[in-house]
N, C-alpha and C positions, 0 to 999 in steps of 0.2 A: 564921874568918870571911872571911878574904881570900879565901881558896880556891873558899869559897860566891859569892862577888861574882863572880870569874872564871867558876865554871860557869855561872851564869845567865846572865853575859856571855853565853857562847856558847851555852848552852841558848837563849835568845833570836836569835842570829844562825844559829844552824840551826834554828831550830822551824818553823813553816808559818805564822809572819807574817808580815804584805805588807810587804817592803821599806821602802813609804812610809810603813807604822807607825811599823816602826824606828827610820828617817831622822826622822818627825819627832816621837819621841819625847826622840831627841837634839836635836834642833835647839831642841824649849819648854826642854829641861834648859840649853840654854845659855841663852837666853835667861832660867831665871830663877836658873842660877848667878850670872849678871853683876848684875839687880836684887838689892842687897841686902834681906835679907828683917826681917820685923820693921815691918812697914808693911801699910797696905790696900792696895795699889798692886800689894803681892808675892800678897799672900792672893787678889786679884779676880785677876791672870792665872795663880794655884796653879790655882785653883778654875774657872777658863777649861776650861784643859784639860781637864775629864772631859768637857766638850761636845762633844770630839773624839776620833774611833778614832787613837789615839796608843799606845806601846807604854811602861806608865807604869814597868815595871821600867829601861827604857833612860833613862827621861826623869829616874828617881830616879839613877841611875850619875853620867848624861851631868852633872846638875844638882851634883852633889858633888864631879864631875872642876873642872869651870870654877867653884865656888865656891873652889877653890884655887888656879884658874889668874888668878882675877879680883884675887887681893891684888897680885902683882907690877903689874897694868895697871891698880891704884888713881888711881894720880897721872894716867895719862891719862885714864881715866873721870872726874876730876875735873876737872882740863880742859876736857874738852866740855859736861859737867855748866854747867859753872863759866859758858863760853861763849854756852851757852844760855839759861841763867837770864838772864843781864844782855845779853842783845841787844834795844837800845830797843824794836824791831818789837812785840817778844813780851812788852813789858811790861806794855800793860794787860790779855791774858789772863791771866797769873799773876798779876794783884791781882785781878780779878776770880775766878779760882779758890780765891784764900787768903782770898776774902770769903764763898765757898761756906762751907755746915756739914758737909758730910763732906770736901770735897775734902782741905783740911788733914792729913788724915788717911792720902792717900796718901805724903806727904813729897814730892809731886813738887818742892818749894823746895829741896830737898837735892840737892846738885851730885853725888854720887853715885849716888842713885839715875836725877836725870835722865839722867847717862851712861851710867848700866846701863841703860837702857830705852833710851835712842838706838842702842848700839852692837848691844846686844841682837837690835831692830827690823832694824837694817843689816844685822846677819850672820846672821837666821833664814834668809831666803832659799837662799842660799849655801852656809848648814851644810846645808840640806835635799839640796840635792841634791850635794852632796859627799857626804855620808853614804851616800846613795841607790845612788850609784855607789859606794860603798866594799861595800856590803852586794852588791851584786849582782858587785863583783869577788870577794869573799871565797868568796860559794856558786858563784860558778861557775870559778874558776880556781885560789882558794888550798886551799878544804878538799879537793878531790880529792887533789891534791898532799901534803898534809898525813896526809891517811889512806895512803897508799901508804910513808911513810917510817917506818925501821925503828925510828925513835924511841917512835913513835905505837904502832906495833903493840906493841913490849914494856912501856909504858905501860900499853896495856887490859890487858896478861896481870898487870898487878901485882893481888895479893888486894883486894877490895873496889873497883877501879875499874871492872872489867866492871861490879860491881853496880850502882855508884854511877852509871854512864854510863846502863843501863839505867831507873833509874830518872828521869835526870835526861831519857830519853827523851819516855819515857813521860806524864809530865809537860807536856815541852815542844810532845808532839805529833807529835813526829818520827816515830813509828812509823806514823801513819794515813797512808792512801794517799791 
């Protein structure tokens, strides 16, 4: 199953989608690995995303990488969380929200989730086009590179990976001109 994760990886990073799918397929997975999920808050910006050409296999990776990277950066997500919720400024919006009949329901009162959507909100920007530039160095400087080494080559020659390549081609689109 890992293996499958990996080829899609880069079934995806060499297919013939636009860069800024990619990028910002990763960028919503970060932002909704860091919202903890289990809430209307996580489900309305899940469900955000199909309203944008996004690359949802990246977005499912990207979201399950930073759902693991978001445990260690709990206590600071809390934090900020924590910070926000109780600054006087912003206190009669959130009673006013928590007197809403659905808003309750997103958990924005939870110091976690507000930080997961704070930091989230912060670093979508930034992932986008980090990303963006990651994808556009990988296809034009690293896979060339990568297919010329002797590594690569005796790899495809092993049984069932030409196939498997082929097909993961095929697939990903790689083959259309």
């Amino acid at each position: 199953m890992f293996l499958k994760l990996i080829a899609r990886f880069f079934a995806a990073l060499n297919s013939n989608a636009k860069k800024e799918q990619i990028a910002a397929g990763i960028a919503c997975g970060l932002l909704l690995g860091l919202v903890p999920a289990g809430n209307l808050l996580w489900i309305a910006l899940f469900l955000l995303t199909f309203f944008f050409k996004i690359h949802y296999g990246m977005q499912m990776l990207a979201m399950a990488l930073f759902k693991l990277l978001a445990l260690p950066l709990a206590p600071l997500v809390d934090k900020l969380g924590w910070a926000v919720l109780n600054a006087p400024f912003l206190q009669p919006a959130f009673t006013s929200l928590a007197d809403m009949p659905i808003a309750p329901l997103t958990r924005f009162n939870n110091t976690l989730v507000m930080g997961g959507l704070l930091v989230g909100i912060v670093l979508w920007v930034p992932a986008f086009f980090g990303f963006r530039s990651l994808v556009i160095l990988y296809r034009k400087k690293l896979l060339p590179k990568l297919e010329q080494t002797k590594f690569y080559k005796a790899f495809m020659k092993l049984p069932g990976v030409a196939k498997l390549a082929g097909s993961v081609a095929s697939i990903s689109g790689m083959g259309k001109d």
